[in-house]
N, C-alpha and C positions, 0 to 999 in steps of 0.2 A: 295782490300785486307783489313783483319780487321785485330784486333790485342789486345792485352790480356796485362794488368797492373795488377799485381800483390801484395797488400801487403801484406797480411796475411799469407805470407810465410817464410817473412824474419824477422818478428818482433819478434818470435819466437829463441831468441838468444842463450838462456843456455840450450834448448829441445834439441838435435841429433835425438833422437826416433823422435822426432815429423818432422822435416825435411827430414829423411827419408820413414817415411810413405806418405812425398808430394810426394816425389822423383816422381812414375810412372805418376802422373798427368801431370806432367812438360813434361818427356819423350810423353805422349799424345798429348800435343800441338805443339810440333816439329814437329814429326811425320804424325800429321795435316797440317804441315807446315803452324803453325796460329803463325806468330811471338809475342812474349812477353817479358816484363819486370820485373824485381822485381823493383821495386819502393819502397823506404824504407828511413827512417827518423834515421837509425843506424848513429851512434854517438861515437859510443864504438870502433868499429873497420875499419880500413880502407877498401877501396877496394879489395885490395891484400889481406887482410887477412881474408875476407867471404871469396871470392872467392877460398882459400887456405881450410877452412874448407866444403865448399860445395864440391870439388874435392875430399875430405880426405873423405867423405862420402857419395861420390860415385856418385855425382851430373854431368851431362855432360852437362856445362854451360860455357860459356864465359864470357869476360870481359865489352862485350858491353851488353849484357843480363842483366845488373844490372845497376839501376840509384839511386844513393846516394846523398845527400842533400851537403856533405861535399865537394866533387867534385867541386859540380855547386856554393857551396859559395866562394869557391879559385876562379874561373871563375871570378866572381861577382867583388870580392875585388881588383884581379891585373885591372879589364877591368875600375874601378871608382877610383884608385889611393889609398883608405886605407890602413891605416897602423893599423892592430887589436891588441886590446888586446886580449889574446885570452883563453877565459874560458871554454876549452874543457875537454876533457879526453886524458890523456897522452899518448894514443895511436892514436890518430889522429893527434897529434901536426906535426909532419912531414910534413902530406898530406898540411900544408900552406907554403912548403918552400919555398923559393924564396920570400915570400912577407914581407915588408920592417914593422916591429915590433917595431921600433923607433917612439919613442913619440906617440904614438896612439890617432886616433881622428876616430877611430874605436871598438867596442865591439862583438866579436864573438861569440856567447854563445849557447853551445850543452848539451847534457846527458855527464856532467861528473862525474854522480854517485856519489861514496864518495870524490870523490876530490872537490864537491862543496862546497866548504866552504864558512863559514863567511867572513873571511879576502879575500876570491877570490871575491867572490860577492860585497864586499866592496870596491874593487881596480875599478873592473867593473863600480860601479855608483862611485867613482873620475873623471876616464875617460869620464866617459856621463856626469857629473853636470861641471865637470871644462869647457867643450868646447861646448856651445850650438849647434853647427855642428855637433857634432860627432853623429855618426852612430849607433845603434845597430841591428845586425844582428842576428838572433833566427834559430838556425838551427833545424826548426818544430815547433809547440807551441801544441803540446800534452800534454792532462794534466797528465795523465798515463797509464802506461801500466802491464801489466804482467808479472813477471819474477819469476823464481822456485815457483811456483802457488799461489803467491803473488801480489797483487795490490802496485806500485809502483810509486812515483813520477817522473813525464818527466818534459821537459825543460819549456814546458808551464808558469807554477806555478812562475817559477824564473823570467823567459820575461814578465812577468806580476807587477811584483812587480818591478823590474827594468823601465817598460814603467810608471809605477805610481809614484813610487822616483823621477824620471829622467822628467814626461810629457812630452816623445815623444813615438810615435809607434814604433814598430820592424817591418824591416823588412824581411818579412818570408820566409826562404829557406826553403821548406821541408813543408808537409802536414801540414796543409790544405791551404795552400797559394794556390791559381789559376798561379801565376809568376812561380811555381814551377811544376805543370802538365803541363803549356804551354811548359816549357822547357824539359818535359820527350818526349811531342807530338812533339816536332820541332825534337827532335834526334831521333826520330821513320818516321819522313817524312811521316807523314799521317795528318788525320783532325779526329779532332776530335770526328766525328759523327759515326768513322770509328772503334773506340778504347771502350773494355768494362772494369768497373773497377773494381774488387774483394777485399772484404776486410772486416773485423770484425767491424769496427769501423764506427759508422751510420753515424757521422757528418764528422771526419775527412777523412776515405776514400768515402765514398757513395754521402756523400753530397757536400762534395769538389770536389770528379770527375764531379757530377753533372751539378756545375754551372758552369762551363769549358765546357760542353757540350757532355760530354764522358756518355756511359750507366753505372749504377752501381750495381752491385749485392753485398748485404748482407750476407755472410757465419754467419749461428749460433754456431760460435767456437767463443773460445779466450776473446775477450773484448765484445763479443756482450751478450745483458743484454735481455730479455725479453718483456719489457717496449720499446726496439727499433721498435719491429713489427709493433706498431701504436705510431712512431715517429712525436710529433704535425706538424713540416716543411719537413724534407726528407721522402722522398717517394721511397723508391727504386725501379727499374725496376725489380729487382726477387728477394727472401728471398728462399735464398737454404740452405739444410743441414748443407754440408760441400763443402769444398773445389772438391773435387771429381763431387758433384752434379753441380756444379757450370760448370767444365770443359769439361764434357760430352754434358749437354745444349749447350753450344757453339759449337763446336766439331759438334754436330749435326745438329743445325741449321746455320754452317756456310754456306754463306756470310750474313743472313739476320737477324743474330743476334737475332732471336726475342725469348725471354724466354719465360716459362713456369711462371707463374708469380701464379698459382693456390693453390700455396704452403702456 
């Protein structure tokens, strides 16, 4: 059995048109019966509530269909005892219930857009400089992405600047972490060699699927820049159009995976 990782469908947060013009590809991998994921570094909204807008528009997708970074860092946090501060967006704050937010020797840190503030980000490095132990957890470290056809700051930039104040590393839920496609591969119960990964972005999907072991193809939508075609380290296994060209390749050449790469 193979199987299909998906980003470049879900990053795409404030488009509708543009989710629904995926829609029939998705409907084609089903139907293929080529199971997949969306794989996605969303920050903004919980599970339930993609999930709620992909059904509003018309999406015939489940709940295990989708793997989300926020998810697997609540996993993360109850399973090593942290207690986070937690510098998200107000709309995820829920998805940590249950985990014990007293005295923190933890730092959570996601896309929370305009609520990143100065004063937040400065509570954040209290937390990490007052307790050499504590923790900070980066939910993705993407430097940006696109929103209403605009280039825009991800969480990256902040985990960065935080890892520098603070000299310690983050560790990374959510693309491009390898910790974070092991855990998409382990809830899909395949290997790696088995799994192809889609996605606009050279380094963080292509290249991160990569070193994990998974094949990657390049869609030329979204974040993908011209300059990535002869990217000096990733190499991708195929450079297709779009998202379409990408799922038909598969589709066709299933079980053997092998792309057209002539592109």
């Amino acid at each position: 059995m193979h199987a299909v990782l998906c980003t470049h469908f879900v990053k795409l947060r404030n488009a509708d048109v543009i989710y629904c013009r995926h829609k029939p590809y998705f409907y084609r991998l089903r139907t293929s019966k080529i199971p997949f994921r969306f794989i996605t570094n969303e920050t903004q909204r919980t599970k339930a509530q993609l999930l709620s807008l992909l059904h509003r528009i018309g999406f015939d997708v489940y709940e295990n269909d989708i793997f989300m970074c926020v998810p697997a860092a609540k996993k993360l946090v109850q399973e090593f005892g942290y207690r986070p501060y937690l510098l998200v967006h107000p709309n995820v704050e829920s998805e940590f219930h249950g985990c014990d937010t007293s005295n923190p020797n933890c730092v959570v840190l996601g896309d929370a857009g305009v609520h990143m503030t100065y004063e937040r980000l400065n509570q954040a490095f209290r937390v990490l400089i007052g307790n050499p132990e504590a923790v900070l957890m980066s939910l993705g470290k993407g430097k940006f992405y696109r929103e209403h056809g605009e280039l825009v700051l991800d969480v990256g930039p902040f985990a960065v600047a935080l890892e520098s104040a603070c000299e310690r590393r983050a560790i990374v839920i959510g693309k491009p972490s390898e910790q974070f496609f092991n855990m998409a591969l382990e809830d899909m119960h395949l290997r790696a060699d088995e799994v192809v990964m889609i996605g606009d972005d050279i380094s963080s999907d292509v290249g991160a699927a990569q070193s994990v072991g998974f094949r990657g193809v390049l869609v030329r939508t979204g974040k993908y820049r011209p300059s990535d075609d002869s990217h000096p380290t990733v190499k991708p296994d195929a450079i297709v159009a779009n998202l379409a060209e990408a799922v038909e390749q598969i589709v066709a050449h299933q079980p053997s995976h092998k792309f057209d790469t002539s592109s």
